[in-house]
DRENZAMAR-713062 format. One record per residue: chain; x negated, y negated, z of N, C-alpha, C in turn; residue in three letters. Coordinates in steps of 0.2 Angstrom, whole numbers. Layout:
BEGIN
+-------+-------+--------+-------+--------+---------+-------+-------+--------+-------+------+
! kette ! neast ! nnorth !   nup ! caeast ! canorth !  caup ! ceast ! cnorth !   cup ! rest !
+-------+-------+--------+-------+--------+---------+-------+-------+--------+-------+------+
!     A !     X !      Y !     Z !      X !       Y !     Z !     X !      Y !     Z !  ALA !
...
+-------+-------+--------+-------+--------+---------+-------+-------+--------+-------+------+
# end
This chain:
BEGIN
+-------+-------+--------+-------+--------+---------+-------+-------+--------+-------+------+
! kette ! neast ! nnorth !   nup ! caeast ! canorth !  caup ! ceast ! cnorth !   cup ! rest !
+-------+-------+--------+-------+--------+---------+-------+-------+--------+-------+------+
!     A !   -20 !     30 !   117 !    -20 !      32 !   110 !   -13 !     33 !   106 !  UNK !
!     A !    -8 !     37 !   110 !     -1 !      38 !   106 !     2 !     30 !   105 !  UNK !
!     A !     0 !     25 !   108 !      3 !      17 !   107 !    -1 !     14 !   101 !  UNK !
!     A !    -7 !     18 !   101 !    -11 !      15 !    95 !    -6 !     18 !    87 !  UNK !
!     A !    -7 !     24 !    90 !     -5 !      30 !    83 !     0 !     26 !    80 !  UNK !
!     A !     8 !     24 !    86 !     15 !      24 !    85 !    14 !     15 !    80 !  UNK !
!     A !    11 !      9 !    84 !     10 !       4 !    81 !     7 !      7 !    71 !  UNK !
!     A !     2 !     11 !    70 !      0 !      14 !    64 !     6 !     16 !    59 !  UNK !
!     A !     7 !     19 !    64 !     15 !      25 !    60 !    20 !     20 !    58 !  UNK !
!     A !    22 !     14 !    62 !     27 !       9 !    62 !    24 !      4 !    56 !  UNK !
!     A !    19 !      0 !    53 !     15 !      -1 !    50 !    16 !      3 !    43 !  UNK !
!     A !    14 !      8 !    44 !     14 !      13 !    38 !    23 !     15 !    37 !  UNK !
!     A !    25 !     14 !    39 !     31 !      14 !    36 !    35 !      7 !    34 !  UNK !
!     A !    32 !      4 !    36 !     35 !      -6 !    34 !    31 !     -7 !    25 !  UNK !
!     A !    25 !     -3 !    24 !     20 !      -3 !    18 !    28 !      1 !    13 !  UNK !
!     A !    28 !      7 !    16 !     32 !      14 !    13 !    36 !     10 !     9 !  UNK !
!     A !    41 !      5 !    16 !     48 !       3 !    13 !    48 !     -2 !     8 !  UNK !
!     A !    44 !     -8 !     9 !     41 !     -12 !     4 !    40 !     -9 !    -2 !  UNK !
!     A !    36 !     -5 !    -2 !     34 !      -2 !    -8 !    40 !      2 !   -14 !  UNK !
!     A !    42 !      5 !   -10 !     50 !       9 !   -12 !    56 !      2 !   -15 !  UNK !
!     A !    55 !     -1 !   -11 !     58 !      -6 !   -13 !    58 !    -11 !   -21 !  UNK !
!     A !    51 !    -12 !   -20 !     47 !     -16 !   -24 !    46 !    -11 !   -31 !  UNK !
!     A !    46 !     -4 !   -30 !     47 !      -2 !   -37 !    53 !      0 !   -39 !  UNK !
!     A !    59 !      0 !   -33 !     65 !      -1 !   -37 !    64 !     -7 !   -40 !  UNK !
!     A !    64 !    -11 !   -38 !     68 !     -17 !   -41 !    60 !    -17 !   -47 !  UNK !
!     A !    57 !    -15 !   -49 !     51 !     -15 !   -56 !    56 !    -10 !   -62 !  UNK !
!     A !    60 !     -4 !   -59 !     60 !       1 !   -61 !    69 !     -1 !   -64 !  UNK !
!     A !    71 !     -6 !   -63 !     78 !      -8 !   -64 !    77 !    -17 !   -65 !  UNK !
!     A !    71 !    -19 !   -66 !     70 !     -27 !   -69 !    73 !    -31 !   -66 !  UNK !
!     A !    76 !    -30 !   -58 !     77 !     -36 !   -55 !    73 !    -40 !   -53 !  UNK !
!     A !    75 !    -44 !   -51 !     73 !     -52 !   -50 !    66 !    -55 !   -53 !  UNK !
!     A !    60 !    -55 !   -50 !     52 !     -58 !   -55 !    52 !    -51 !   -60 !  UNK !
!     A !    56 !    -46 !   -59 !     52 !     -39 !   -64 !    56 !    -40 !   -70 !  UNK !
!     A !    60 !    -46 !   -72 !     64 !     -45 !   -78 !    59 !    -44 !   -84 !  UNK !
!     A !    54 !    -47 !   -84 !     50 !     -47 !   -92 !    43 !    -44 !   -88 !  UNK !
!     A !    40 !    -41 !   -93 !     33 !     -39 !   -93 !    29 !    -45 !   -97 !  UNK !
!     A !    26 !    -49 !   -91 !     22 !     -56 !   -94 !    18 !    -55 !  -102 !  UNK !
!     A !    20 !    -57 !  -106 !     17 !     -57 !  -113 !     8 !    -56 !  -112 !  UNK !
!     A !     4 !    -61 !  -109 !     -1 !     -61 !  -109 !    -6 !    -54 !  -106 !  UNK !
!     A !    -1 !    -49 !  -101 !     -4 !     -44 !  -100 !    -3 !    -37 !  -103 !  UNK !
!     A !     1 !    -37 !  -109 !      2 !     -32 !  -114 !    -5 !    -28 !  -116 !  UNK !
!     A !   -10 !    -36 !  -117 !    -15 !     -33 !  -121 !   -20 !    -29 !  -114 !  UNK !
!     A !   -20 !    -31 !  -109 !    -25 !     -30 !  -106 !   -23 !    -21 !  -100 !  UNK !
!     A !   -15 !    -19 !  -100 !    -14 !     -15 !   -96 !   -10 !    -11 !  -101 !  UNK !
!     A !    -8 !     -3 !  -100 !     -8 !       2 !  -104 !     0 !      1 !  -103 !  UNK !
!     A !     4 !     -3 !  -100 !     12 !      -2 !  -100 !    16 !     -8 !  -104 !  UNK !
!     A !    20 !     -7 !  -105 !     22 !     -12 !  -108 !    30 !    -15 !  -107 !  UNK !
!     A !    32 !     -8 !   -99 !     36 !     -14 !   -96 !    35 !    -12 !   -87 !  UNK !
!     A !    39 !    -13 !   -85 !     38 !     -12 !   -79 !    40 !     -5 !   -73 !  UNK !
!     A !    43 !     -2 !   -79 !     45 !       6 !   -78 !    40 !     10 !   -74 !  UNK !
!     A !    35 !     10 !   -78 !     31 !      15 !   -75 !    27 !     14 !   -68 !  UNK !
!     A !    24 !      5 !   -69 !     22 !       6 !   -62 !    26 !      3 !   -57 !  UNK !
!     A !    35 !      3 !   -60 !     36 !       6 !   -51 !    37 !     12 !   -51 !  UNK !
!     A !    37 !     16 !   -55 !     36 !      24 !   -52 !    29 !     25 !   -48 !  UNK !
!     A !    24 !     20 !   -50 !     18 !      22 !   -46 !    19 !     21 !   -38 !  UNK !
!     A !    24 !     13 !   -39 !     24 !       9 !   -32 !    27 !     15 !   -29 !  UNK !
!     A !    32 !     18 !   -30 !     36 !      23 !   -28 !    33 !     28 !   -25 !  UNK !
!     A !    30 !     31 !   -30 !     28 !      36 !   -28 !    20 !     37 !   -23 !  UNK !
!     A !    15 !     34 !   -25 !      9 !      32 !   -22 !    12 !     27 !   -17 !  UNK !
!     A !    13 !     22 !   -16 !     13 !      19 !   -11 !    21 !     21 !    -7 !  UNK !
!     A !    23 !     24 !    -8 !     31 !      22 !    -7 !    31 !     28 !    -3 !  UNK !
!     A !    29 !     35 !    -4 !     28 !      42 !    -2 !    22 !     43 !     1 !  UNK !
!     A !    15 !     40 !     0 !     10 !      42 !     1 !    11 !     37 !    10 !  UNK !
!     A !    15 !     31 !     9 !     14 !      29 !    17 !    18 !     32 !    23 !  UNK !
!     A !    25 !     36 !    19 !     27 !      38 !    23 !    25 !     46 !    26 !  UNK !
!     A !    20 !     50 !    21 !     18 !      53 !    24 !    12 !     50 !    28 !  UNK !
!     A !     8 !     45 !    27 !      3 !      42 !    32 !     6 !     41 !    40 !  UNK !
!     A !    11 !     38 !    39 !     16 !      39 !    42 !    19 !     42 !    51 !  UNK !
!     A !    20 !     50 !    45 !     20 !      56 !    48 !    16 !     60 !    52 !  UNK !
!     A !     9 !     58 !    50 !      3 !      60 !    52 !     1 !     56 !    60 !  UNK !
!     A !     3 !     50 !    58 !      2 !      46 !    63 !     8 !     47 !    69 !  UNK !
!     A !    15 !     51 !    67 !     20 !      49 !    73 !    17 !     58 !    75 !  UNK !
!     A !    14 !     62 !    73 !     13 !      70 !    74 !    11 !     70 !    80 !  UNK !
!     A !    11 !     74 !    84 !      8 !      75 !    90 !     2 !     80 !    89 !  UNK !
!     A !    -3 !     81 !    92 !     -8 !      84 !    90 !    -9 !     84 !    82 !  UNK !
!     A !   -12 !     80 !    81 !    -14 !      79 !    73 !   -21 !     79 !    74 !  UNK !
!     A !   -25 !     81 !    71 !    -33 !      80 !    69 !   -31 !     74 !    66 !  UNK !
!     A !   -37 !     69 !    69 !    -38 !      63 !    65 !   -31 !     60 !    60 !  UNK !
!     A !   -25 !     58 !    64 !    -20 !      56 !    64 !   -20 !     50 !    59 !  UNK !
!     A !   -25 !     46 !    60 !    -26 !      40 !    57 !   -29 !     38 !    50 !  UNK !
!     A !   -32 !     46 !    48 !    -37 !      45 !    40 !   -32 !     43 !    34 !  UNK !
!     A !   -25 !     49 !    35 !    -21 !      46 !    30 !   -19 !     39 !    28 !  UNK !
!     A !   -19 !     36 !    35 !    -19 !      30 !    32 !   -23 !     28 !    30 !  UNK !
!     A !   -29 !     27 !    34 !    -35 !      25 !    31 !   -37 !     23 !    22 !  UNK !
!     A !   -35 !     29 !    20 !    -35 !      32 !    13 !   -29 !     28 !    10 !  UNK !
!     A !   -24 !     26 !    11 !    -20 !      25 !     7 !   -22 !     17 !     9 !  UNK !
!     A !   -23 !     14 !    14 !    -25 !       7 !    15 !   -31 !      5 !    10 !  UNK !
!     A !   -36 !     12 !    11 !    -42 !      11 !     5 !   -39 !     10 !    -2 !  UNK !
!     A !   -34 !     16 !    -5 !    -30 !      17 !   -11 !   -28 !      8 !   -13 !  UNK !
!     A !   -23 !      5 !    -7 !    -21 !       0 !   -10 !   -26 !     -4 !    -9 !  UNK !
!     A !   -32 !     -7 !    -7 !    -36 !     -12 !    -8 !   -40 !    -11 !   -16 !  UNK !
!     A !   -42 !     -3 !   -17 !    -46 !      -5 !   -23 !   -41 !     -7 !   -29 !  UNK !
!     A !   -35 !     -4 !   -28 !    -27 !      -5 !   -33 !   -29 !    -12 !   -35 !  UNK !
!     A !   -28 !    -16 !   -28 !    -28 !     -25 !   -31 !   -34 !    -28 !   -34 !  UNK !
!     A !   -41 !    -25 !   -30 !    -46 !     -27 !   -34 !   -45 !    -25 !   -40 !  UNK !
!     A !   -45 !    -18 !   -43 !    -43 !     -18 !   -52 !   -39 !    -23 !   -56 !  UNK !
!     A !   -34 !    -24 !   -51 !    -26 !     -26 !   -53 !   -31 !    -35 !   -55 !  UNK !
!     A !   -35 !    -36 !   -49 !    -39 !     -45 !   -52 !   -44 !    -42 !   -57 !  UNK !
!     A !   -46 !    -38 !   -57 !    -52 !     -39 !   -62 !   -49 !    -37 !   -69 !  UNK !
!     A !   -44 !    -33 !   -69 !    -41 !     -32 !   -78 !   -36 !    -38 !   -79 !  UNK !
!     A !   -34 !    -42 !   -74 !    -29 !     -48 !   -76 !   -33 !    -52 !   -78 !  UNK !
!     A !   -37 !    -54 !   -73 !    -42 !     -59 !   -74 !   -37 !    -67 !   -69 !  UNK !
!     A !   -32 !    -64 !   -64 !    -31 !     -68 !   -62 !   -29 !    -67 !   -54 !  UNK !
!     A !   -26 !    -72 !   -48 !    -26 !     -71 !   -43 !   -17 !    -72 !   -44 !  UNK !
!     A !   -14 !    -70 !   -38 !     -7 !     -72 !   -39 !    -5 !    -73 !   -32 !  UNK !
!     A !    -2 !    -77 !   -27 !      0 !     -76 !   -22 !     3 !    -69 !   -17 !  UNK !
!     A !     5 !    -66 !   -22 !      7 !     -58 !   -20 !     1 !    -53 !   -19 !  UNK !
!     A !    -5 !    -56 !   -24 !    -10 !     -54 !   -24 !   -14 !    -53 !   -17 !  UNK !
!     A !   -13 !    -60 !   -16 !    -19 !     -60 !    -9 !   -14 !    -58 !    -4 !  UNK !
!     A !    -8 !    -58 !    -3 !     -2 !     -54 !     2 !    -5 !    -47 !     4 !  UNK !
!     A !    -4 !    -43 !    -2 !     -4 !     -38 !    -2 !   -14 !    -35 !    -1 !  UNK !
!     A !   -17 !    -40 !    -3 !    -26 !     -38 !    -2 !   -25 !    -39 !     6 !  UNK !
!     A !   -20 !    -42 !     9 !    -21 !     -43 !    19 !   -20 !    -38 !    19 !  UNK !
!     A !   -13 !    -36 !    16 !     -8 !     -30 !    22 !   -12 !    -23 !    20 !  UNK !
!     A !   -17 !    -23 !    17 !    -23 !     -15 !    13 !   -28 !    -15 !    20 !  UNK !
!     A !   -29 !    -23 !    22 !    -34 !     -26 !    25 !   -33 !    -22 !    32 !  UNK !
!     A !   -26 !    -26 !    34 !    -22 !     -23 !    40 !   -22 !    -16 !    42 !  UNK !
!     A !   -20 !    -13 !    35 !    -19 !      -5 !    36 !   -26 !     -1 !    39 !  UNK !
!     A !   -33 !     -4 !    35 !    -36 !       0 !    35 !   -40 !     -1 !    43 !  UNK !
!     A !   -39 !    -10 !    46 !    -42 !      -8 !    50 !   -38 !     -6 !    58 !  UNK !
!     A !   -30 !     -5 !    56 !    -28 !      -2 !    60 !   -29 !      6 !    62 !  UNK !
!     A !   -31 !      7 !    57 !    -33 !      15 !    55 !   -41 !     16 !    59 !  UNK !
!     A !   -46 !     13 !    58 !    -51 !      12 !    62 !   -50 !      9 !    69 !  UNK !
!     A !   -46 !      5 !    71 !    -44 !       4 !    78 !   -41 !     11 !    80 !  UNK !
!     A !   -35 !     15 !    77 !    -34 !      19 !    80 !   -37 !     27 !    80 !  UNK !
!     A !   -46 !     25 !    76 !    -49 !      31 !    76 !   -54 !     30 !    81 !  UNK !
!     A !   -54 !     24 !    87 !    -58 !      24 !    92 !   -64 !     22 !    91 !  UNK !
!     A !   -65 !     21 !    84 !    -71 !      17 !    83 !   -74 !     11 !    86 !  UNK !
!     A !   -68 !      7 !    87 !    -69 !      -1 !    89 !   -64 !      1 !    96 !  UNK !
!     A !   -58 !      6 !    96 !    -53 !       5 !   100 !   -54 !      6 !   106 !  UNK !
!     A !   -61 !     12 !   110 !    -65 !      11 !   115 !   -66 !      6 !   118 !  UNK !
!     A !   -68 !      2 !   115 !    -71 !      -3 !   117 !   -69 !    -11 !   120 !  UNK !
!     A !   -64 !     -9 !   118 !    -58 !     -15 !   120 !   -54 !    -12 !   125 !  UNK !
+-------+-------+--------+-------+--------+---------+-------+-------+--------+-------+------+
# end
């Protein structure tokens, strides 16, 4: 189980950095985040890219490296939930993110795996499936 947890935690902090990363660079307009696409002004409540990298930051950037931490703790009750939860957090994120755009984007379907990833490594390492195997 601690091999399970550690691959989890390692995982969870690969999302963290990504995240952290990716709202920096929303939070300061580099590279694809220099313009807020025209076509989405009307459909989403920001109007540049500021705020949600503070979300990526914050929500995904903090909440993985606490998920994380849960998963490197020794004696933790149910080690695995926060990720669980943040893996759930980011999949319903992207399903919103296609139903208020109204479109799919290559970063889209990346990022609907790695939620995919998260959540079932999170049930593999609650023993559900990982018995079994």
């Amino acid at each position: 189980m601690n091999k399970r947890m550690n691959l989890l935690g390692i995982y969870d902090l690969i999302l963290a950095v990504g995240a952290i990363c990716t709202g920096i660079m929303m939070i300061s307009s580099k590279m694809v985040f220099s313009i807020f696409p025209r076509e989405w002004i009307l459909k989403v409540p920001f109007e540049s890219w500021f705020v949600p990298g503070i979300i990526a930051i914050v929500v995904f950037g903090l909440g993985n490296i606490m998920a994380a931490f849960f998963s490197f703790k020794k004696n933790s009750n149910r080690p695995w939930l926060f990720s669980a939860l943040m893996g759930g957090i980011f999949f319903i994120s992207i399903i919103f993110q296609v139903i208020i755009l109204g479109e799919w984007y290559l970063a889209t379907l990346e990022f609907l795996i790695f939620s995919v990833i998260q959540i079932s490594l999170s049930v593999y390492c609650s023993g559900a499936i990982g018995n079994r195997i």
